[in-house]
VODREN-397142 format. One record per residue: x, y, z of N, C-alpha, C in turn; residue in one letter. Coordinates in steps of 0.001 Angstrom, whole numbers. Atoms other than C-alpha are relative to their C-alpha. Layout:
% VODREN-397142
n.east|n.north|n.up|ca.east|ca.north|ca.up|c.east|c.north|c.up|rest
X|Y|Z|X|Y|Z|X|Y|Z|A .
...
% end
This chain:
% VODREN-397142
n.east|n.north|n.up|ca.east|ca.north|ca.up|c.east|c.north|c.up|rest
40|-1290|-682|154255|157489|204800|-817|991|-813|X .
822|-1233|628|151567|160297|203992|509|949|311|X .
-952|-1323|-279|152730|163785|203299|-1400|622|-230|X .
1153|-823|-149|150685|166757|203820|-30|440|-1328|X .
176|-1438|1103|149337|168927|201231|-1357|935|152|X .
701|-840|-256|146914|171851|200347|-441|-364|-951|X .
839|-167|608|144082|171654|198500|-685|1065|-533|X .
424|-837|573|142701|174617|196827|-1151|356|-1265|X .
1067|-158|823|139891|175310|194782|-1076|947|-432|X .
923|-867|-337|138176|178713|194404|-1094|341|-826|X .
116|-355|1215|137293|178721|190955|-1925|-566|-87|X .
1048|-70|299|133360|179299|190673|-291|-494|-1638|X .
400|563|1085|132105|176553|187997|-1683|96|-524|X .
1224|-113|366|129083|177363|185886|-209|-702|-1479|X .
-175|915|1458|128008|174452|183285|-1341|-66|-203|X .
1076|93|492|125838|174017|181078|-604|810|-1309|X .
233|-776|1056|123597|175166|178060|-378|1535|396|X .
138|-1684|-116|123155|179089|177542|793|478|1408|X .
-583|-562|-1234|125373|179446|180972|957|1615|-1045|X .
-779|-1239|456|127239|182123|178507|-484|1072|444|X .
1166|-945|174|123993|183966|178720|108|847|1430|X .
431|-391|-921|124411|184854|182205|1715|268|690|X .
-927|-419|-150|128262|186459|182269|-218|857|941|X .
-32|-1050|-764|127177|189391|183333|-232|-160|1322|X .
-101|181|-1707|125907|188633|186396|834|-644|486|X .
-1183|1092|-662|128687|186501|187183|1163|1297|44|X .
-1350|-1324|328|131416|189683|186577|-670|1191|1140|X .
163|-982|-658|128899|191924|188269|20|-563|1933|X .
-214|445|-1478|128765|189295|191373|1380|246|392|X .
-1433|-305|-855|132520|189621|191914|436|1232|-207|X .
-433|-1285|-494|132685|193329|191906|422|488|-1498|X .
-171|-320|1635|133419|193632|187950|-754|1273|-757|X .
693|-1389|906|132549|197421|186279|404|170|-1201|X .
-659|-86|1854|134975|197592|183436|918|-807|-477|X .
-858|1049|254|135964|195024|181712|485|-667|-850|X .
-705|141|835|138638|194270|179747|-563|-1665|-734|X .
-111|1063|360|137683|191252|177335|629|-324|-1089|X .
-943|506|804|140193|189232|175366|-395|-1074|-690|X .
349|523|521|139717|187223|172864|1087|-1067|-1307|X .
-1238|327|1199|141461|185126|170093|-477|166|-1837|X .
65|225|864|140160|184816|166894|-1717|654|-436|X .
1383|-513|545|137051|186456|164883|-1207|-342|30|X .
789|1247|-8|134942|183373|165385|-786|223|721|X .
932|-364|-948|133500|184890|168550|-1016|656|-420|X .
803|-1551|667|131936|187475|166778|-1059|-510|-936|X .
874|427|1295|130991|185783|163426|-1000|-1557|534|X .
805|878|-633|129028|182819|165761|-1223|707|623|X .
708|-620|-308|127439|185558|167552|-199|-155|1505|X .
-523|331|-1419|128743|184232|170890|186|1698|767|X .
-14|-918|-740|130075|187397|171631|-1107|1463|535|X .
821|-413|-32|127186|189250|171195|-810|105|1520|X .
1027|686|-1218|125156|187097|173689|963|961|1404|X .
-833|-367|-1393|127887|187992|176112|298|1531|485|X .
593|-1889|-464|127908|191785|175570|-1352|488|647|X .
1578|-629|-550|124010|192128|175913|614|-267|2050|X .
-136|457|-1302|124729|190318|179347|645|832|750|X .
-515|-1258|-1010|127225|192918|180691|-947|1115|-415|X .
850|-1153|-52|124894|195816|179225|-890|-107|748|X .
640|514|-940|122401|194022|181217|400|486|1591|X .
-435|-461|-929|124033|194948|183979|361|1281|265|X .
-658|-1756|-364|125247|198472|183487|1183|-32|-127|X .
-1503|-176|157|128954|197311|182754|248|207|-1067|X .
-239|-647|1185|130796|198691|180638|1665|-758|-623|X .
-1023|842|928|133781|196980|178164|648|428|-1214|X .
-518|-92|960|136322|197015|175706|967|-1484|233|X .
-615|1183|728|138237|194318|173401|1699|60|64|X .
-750|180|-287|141211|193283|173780|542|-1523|-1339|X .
-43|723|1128|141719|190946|170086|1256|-824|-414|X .
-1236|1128|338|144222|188153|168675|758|-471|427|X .
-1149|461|-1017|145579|186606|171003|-395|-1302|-759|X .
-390|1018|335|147292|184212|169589|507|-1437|547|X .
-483|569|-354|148194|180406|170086|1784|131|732|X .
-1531|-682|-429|151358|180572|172630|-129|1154|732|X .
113|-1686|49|150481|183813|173673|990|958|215|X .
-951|-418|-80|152780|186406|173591|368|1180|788|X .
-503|-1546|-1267|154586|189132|176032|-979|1058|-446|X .
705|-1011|281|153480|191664|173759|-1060|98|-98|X .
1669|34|-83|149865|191278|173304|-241|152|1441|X .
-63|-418|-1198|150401|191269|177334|-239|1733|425|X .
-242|-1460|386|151920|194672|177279|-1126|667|-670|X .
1461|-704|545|148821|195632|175153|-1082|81|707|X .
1337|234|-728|146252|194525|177105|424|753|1313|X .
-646|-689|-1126|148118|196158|180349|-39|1365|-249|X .
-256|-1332|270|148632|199469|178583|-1956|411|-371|X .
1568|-2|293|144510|198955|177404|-588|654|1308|X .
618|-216|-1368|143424|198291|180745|-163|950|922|X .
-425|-1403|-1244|145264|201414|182409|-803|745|-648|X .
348|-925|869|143698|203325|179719|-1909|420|516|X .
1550|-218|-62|140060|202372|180003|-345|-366|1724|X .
-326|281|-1312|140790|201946|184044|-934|-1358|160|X .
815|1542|-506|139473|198090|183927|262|-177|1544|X .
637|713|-1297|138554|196114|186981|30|-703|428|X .
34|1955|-77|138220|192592|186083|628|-369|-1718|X .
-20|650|1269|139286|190729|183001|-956|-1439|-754|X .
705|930|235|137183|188386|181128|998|-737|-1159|X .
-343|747|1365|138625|185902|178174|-906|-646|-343|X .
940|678|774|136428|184624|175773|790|-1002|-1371|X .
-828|739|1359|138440|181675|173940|627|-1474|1303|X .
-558|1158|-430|140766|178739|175445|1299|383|837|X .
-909|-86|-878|143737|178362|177469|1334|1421|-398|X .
-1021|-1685|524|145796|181100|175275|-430|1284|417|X .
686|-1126|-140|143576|183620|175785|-380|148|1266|X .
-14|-124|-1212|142909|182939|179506|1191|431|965|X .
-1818|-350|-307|147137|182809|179941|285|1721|-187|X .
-220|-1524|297|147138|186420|178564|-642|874|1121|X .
1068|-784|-1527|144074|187517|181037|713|123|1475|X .
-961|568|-1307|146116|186173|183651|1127|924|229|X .
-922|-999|62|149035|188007|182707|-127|1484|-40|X .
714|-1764|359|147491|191461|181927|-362|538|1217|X .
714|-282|-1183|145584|191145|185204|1512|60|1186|X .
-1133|35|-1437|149119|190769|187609|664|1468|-554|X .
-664|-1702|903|150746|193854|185080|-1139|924|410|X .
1145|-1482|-344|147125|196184|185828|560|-502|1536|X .
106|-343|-1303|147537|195289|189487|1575|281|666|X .
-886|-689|-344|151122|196300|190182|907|566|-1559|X .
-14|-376|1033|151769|198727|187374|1775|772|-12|X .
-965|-376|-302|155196|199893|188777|1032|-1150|-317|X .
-1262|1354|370|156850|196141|188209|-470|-646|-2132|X .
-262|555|1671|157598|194510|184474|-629|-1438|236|X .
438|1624|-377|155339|191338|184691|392|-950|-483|X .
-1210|983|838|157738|189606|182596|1118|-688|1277|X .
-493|325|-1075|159527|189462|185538|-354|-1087|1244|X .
326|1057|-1337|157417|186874|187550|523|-1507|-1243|X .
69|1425|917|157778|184665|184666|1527|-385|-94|X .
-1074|-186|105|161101|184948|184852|1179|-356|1682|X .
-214|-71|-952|160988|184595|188276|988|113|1597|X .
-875|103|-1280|162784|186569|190633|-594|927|649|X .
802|-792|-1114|159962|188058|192306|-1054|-810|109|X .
1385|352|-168|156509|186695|192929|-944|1018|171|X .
1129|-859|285|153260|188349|192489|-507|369|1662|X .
451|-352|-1431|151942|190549|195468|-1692|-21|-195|X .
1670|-194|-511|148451|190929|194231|-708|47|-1563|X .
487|51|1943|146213|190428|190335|-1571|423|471|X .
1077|-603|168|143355|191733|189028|-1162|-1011|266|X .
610|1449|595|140156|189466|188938|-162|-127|-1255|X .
79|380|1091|140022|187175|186254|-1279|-865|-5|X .
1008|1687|380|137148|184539|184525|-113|25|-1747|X .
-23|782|2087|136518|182733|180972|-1168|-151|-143|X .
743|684|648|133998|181863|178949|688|-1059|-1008|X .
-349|1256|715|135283|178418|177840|-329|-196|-1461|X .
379|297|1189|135293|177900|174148|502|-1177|-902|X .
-828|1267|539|137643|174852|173415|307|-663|1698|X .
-798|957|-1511|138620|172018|176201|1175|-771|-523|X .
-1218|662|-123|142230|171523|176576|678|563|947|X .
-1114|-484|-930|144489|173479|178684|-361|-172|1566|X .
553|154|-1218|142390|173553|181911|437|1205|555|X .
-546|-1148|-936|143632|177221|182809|-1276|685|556|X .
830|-552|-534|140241|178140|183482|-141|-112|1285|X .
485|-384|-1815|140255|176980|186931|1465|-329|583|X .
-1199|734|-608|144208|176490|187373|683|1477|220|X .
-1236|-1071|-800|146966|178784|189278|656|103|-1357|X .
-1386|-91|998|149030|179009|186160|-301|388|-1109|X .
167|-523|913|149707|181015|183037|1763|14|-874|X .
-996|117|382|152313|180336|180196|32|1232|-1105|X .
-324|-909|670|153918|183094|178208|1087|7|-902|X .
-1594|262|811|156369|183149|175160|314|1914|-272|X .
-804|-1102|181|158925|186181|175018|93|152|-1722|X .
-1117|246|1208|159575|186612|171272|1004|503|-404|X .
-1274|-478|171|162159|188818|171804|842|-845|427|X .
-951|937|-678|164091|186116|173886|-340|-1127|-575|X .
392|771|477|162518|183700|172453|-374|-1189|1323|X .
-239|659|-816|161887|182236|175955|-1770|-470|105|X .
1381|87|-95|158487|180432|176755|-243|-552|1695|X .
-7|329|-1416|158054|180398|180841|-1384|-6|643|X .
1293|144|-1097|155314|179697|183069|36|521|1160|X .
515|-842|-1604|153810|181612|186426|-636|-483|629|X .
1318|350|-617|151853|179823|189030|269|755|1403|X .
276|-598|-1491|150281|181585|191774|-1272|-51|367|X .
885|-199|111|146862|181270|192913|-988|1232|149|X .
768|-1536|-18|146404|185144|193305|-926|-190|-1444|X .
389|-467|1313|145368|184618|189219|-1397|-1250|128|X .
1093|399|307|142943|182050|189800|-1580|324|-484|X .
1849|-447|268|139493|182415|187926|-250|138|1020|X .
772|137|-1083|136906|183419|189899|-1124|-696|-348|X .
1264|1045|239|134180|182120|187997|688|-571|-1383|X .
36|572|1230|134272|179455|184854|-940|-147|-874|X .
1542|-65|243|131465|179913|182604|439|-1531|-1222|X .
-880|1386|836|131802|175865|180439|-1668|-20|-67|X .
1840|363|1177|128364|175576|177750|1155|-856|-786|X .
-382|926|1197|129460|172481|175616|-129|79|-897|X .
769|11|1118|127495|173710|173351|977|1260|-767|X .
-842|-471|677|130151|176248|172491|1070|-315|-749|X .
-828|426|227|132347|173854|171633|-123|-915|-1704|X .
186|781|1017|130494|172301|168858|-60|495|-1328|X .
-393|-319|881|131636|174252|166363|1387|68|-312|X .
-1580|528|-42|135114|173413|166606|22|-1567|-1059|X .
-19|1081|1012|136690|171191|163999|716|-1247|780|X .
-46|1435|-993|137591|167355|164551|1507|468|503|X .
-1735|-57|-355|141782|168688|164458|-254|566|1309|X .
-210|-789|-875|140934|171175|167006|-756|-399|1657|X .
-124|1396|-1492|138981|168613|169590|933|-437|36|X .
-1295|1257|-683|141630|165866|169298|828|458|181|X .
-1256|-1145|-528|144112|168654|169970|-184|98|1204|X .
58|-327|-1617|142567|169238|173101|-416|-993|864|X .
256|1133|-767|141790|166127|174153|1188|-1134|291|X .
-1637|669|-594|145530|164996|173703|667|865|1129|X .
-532|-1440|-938|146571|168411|175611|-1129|-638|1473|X .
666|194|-1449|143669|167130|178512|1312|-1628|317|X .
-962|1474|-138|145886|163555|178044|1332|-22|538|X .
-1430|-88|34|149133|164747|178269|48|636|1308|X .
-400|-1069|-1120|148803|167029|181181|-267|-977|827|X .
575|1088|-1138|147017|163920|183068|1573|-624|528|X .
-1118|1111|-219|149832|161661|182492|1360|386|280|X .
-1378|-646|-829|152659|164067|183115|-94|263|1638|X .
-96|451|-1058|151009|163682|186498|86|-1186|868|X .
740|891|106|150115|160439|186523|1907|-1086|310|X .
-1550|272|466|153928|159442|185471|733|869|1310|X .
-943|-101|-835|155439|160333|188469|1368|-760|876|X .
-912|1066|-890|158650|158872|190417|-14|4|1136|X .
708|-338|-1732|157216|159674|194058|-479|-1053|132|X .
1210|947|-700|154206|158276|194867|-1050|584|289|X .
1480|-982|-93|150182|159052|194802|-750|-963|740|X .
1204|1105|-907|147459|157828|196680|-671|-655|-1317|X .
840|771|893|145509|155204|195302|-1742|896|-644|X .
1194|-826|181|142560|157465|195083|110|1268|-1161|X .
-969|-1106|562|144702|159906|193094|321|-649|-1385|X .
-337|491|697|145758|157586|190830|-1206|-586|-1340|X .
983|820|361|142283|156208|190327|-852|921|-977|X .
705|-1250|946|140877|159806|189295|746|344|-1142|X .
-719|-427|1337|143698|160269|186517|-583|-1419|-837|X .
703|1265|926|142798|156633|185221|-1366|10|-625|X .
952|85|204|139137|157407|185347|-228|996|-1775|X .
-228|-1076|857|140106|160601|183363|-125|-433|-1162|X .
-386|-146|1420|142007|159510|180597|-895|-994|-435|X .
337|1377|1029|139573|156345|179792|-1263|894|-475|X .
1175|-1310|665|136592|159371|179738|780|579|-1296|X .
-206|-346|1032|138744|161145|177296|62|-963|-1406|X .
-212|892|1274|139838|158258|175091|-1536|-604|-505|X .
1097|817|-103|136247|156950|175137|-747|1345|-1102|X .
1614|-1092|1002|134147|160589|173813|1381|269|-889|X .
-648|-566|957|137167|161723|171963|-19|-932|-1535|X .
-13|1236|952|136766|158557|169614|-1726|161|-155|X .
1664|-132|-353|132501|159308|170042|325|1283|-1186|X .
68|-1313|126|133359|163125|168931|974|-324|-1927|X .
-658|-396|1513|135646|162252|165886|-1307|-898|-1094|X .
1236|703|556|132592|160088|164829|-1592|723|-352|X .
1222|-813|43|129658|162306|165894|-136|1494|758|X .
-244|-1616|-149|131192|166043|166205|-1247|583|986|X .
1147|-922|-370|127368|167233|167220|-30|-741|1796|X .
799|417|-950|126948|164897|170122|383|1099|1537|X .
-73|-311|-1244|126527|166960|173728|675|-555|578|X .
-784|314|-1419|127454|164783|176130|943|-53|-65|X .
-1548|207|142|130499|163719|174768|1090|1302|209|X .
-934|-1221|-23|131264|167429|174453|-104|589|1276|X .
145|13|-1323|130128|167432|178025|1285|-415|1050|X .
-1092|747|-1185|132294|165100|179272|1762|383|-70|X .
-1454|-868|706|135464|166537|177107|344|1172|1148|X .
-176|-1469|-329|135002|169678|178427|201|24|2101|X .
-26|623|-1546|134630|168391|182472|1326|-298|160|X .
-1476|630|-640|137555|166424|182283|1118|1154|-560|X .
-908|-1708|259|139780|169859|180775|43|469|1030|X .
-293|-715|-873|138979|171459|183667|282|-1166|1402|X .
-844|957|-1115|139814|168324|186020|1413|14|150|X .
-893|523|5|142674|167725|185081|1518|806|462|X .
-1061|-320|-816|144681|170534|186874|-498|339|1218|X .
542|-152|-1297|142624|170095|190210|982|-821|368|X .
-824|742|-808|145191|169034|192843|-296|-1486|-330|X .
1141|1772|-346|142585|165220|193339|746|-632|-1664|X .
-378|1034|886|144560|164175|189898|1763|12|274|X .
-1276|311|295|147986|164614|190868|775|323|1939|X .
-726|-43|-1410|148693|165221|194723|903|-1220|505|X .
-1185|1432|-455|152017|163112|195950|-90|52|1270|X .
-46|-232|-2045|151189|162699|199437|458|-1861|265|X .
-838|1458|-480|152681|158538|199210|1430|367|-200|X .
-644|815|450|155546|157495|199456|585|-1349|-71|X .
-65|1499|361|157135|153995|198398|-1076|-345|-932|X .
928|610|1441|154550|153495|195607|631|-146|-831|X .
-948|934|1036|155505|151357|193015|-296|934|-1065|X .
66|-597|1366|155696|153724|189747|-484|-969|-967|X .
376|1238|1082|155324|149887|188104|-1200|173|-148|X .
1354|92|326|152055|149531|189348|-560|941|-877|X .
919|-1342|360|150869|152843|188352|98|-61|-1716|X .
-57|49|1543|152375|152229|184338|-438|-1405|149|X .
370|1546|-566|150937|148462|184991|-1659|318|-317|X .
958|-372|350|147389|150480|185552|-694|702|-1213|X .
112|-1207|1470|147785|152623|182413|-153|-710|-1206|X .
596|1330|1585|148303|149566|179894|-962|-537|-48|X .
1259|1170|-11|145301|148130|181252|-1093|1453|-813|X .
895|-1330|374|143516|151918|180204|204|-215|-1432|X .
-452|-165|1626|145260|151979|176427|-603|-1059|-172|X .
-21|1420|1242|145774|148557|175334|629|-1090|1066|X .
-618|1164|-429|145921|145293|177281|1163|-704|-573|X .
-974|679|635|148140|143603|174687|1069|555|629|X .
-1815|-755|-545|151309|146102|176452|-70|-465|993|X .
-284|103|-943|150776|144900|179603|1132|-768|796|X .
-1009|879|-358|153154|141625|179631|1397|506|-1053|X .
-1050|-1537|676|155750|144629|177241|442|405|968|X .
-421|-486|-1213|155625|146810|179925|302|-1141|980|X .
-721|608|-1021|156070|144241|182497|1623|-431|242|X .
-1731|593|148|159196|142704|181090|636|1144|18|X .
-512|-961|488|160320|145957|179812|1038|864|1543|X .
-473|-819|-1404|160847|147610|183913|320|-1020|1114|X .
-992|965|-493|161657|144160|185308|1858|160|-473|X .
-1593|348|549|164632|144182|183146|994|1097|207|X .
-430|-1137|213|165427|147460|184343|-160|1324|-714|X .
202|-357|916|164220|149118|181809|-685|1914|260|X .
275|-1444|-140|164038|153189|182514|-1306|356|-178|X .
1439|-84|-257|160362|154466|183976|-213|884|-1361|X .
20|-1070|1351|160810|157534|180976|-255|-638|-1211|X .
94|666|1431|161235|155086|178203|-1348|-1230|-135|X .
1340|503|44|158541|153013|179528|-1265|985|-438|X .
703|-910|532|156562|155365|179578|-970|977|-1469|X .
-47|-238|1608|157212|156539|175881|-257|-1018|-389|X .
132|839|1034|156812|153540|174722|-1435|-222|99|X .
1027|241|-127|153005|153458|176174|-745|1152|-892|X .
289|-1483|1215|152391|156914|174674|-278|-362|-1049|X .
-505|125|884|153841|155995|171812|-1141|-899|-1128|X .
1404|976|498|151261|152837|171304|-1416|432|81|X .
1132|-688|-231|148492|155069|172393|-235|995|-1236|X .
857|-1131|1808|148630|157909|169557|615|-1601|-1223|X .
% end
């Protein structure tokens, strides 16, 4: 039996070398005058990345302020900052210039500027939903999280110490700006960080107890053997492009509906961990087999493929 679903996708992708170069017009195409940009770490600056990306809004006639340290995790308060910023310098649009932390914050800042009367802590928390967000877009600087083109933004409280997630596609990017070539100054920890984070998010879809189309199944498989393939290229030859090409592609795949939509059901979960040993490591395959014949809990299977994989 096929079940319906929705497909969604609004998120304007722009790849390639020097695509940084050409922000501005991308902020000034979606209606963008002042605009808040966020950032994480000093690196933007001392590369000279951010630079490129200022001329580009002056280029245009827009006008900007910073929005700085946003940290891994990101946190309420740096929210609250960027919200109280924004009202200040009456932003417009938000830009992030960094990775999935720093896009999560944009995200958040942008639903707090557009209803300034509610506590945006509160969607995360959720006992309201968002009526309406600011626009958002990235300039990609690490591939892992995939929030550049995904409905969703995670936030840690540190007063509560709570760490909750928001999806809505009001926050979706509008555009993704992804140069590989930004990426190649990143160290080997901080690829294979994000290339387990593109891994993990696959296979927490991938690992389902439903049921996916075969076509569905076929694009998470294709995925993770791209990642395991340049990420093993990249800890070898850091400089190479494509690899940081293909890294950076499959990041933002990997929270497009086409890797995880459950529209079967009755699919064998076997097969699907059956297809996955053949991706890692053949030797697990007659492991796993016995292992979920014998009963053997899909979770712990599971872990145990993981497990042989890192």
């Amino acid at each position: 039996m096929t079940n319906n679903f929705n497909f969604y996708a609004p998120t304007e992708v722009v790849f390639g070398k020097d695509t940084h170069k050409e922000t501005g017009a991308y902020v000034k195409k979606y209606g963008g005058t002042k605009i808040l940009i966020a950032y994480g770490s000093e690196r933007v600056f001392r590369t000279g990345l951010m630079d490129e990306i200022t001329d580009s809004l002056k280029k245009e006639a827009l006008t900007y302020e910073f929005l700085g340290e946003v940290v891994p995790n990101p946190h309420l308060s740096k929210v609250y900052e960027g919200i109280e910023l924004g009202r200040k310098m009456q932003a417009d649009f938000l830009l992030a210039v960094g990775g999935g932390s720093v896009i999560d914050t944009v995200k958040a800042v942008a639903y707090g500027l557009a209803e300034p009367e509610e506590d945006v802590w509160t969607l995360f928390e959720h006992t309201r939903t968002a009526r309406k967000c600011f626009p958002v877009a990235s300039v990609l600087t690490i591939a892992a999280a995939g929030s550049e083109t995904s409905m969703g933004a995670v936030i840690t409280n540190e007063k509560t110490k709570e760490k909750r997630a928001y999806d809505d596609n009001l926050s979706r990017p509008r555009f993704a700006i992804m140069n590989p070539e930004l990426t190649l100054s990143l160290s080997d920890y901080q690829t294979e960080s994000g290339c387990v984070d593109i891994m993990m998010h696959t296979m927490e879809r991938y690992f389902t107890n439903g049921g996916n189309m075969e076509i569905t199944d076929s694009i998470a498989e294709g995925l993770l053997r791209t990642v395991i393939t340049n990420a093993q290229i990249l800890h070898n030859h850091p400089q190479d492009y494509h690899a940081r090409a293909e890294i950076m592609w499959a990041g933002s795949r990997q929270h497009k509906k086409d890797t995880f939509c459950k529209v079967m059901q009755n699919v064998s979960f076997y097969n699907r961990l059956l297809s996955f040993s053949k991706i890692i490591n053949r030797h697990f395959i007659a492991k796993t087999e016995s292992l979920v014949r014998c009963g053997f809990p899909f979770q712990h299977a599971a872990a145990l493929l993981i497990n042989n994989l890192l």
